[in-house]
matplotlib code that plots the C-alpha trace (Angstrom):
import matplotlib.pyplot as plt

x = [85.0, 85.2, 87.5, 90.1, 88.1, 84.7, 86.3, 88.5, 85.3, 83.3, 85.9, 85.8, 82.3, 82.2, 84.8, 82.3, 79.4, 81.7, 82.6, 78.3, 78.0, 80.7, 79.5, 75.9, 76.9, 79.1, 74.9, 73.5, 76.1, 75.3, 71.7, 72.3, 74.6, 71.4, 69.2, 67.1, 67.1, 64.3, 66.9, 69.6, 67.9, 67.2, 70.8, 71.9, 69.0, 71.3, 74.8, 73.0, 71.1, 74.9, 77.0, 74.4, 74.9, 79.0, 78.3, 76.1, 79.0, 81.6, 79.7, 79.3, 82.4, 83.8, 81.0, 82.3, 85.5, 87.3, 89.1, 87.8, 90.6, 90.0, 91.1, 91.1, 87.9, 88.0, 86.5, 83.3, 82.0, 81.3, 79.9, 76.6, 74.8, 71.1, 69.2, 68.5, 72.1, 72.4, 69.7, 70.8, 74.4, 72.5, 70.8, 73.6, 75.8, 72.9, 73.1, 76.8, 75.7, 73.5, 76.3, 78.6, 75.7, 74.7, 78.4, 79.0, 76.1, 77.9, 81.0, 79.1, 77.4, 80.6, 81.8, 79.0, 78.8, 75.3, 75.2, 76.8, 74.1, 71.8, 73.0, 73.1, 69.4, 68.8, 70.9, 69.2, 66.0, 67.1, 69.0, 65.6, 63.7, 67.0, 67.0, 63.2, 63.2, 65.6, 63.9, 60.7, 62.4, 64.2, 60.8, 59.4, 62.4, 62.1, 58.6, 59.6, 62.5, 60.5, 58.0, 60.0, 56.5, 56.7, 60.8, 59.9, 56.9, 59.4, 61.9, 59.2, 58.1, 61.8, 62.1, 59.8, 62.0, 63.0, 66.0, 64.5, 67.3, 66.2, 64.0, 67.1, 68.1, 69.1, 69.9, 72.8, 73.9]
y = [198.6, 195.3, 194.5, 191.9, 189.6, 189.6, 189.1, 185.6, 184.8, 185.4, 183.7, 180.8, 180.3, 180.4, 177.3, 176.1, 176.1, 174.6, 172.0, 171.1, 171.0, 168.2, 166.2, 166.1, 165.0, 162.0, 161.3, 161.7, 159.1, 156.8, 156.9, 156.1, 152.8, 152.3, 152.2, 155.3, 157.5, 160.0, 160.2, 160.7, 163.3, 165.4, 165.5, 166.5, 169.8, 170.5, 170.5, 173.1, 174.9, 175.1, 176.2, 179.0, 180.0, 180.1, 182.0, 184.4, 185.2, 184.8, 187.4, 189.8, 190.0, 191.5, 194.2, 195.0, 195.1, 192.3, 189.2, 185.8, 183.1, 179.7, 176.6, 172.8, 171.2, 167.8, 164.9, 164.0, 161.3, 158.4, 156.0, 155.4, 153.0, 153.6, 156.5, 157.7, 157.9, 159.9, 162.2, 162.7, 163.6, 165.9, 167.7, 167.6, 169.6, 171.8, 172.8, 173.4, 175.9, 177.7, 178.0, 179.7, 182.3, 183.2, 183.7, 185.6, 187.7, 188.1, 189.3, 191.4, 193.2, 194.3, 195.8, 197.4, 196.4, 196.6, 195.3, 192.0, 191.9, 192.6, 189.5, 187.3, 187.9, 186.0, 182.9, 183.4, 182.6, 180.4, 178.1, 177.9, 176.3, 173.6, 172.8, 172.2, 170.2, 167.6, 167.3, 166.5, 164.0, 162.3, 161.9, 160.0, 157.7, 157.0, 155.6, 154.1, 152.3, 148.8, 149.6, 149.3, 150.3, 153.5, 154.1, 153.7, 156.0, 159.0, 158.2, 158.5, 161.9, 163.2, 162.3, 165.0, 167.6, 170.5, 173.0, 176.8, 179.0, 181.6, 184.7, 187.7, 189.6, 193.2, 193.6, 191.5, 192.1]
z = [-8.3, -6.8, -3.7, -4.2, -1.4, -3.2, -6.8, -5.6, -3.9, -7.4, -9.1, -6.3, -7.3, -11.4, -10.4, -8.3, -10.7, -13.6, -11.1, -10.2, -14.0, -14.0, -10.7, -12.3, -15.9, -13.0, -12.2, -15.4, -16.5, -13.0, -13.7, -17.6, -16.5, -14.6, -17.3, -15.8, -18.7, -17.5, -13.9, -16.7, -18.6, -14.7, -14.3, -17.7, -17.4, -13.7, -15.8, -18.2, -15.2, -13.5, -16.6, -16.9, -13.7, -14.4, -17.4, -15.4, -12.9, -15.5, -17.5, -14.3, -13.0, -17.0, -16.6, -13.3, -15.1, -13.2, -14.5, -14.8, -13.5, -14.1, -11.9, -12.7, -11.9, -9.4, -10.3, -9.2, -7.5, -9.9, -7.9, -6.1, -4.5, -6.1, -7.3, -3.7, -2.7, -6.0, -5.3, -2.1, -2.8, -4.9, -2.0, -0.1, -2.9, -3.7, 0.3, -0.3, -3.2, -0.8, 1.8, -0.5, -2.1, 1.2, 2.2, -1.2, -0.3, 3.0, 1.6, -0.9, 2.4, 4.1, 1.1, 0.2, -3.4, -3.7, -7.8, -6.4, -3.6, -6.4, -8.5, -5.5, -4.9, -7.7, -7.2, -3.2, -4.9, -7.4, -4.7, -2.7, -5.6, -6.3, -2.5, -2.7, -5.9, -4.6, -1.4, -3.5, -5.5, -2.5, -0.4, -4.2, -4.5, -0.9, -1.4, -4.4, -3.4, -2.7, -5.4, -9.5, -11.0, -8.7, -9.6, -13.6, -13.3, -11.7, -14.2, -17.2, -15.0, -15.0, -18.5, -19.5, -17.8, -20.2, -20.3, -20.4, -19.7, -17.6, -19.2, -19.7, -16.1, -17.4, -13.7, -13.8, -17.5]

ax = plt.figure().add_subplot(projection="3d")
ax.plot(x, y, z, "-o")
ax.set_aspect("equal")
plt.show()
């Protein structure tokens, strides 16, 4: 069973991820006003990406026969000033998201519940490959920023961006 510590911190995070769902739909909606529909479309696939990973926790913590407790969600930021300061607010939350797996994980060590450490191994990984796409896309826009041609060539390239959800995990389900 899970201790008390680990389960408000499981709980902590589901909020969490609900919460990066909303602050990218707050730059899906920026990059809209900005006419950037292929940006728009990236952030709408990281609100999908983010309420699966909710679901995923959400969905772990009733197999491990704990309770689910839902908080009210802040508002995200809503204003930028250009799709680099977007991107990089981006990168900067996705850093926060790593900070709280890793300390999950921590938690999860110390208590020795090795099917949490198990299901953090996957957001461990998954977090490397968010950290690395916005980096990516950061060092683009930041060549692009004097260049339009170059900004509406990375928008057209973001607009062919795709939700897969995730192939089934039967360790974490």
């Amino acid at each position: 069973m899970i201790q008390d510590n680990l389960m408000k911190a499981l709980n902590d995070q589901i909020n969490y991820e609900f919460y990066s769902s909303y602050s990218y739909l707050a730059m899906a909606a920026y990059a809209q006003s900005e006419d950037l529909d292929g940006f728009a479309n990236f952030f709408r696939i990281q609100a999908q990406e983010e309420l699966f990973h909710a679901m995923k926790f959400y969905d772990y913590v009733y197999q491990k026969n704990g309770d689910v407790t839902l908080q009210s969600i802040d508002k995200p930021q809503l204003k930028f000033e250009n799709m680099v300061d977007v991107f990089e607010k981006g990168y900067e939350h996705e850093q926060e998201v790593t900070r709280r797996i890793y300390n999950l994980a921590d938690i999860a060590a110390e208590e020795k519940e090795h099917s949490t450490i198990s299901l953090l191994k996957w957001f461990i990984d998954e977090q490397v490959e968010e950290e690395d796409n916005f980096n990516k896309i950061i060092k683009k826009l930041r060549r692009a920023q004097s260049n339009p041609a170059a900004l509406y060539m990375l928008d057209e390239e973001l607009a062919q961006r795709v939700y897969v959800a995730p192939a089934a995990d039967t360790s974490a389900q």
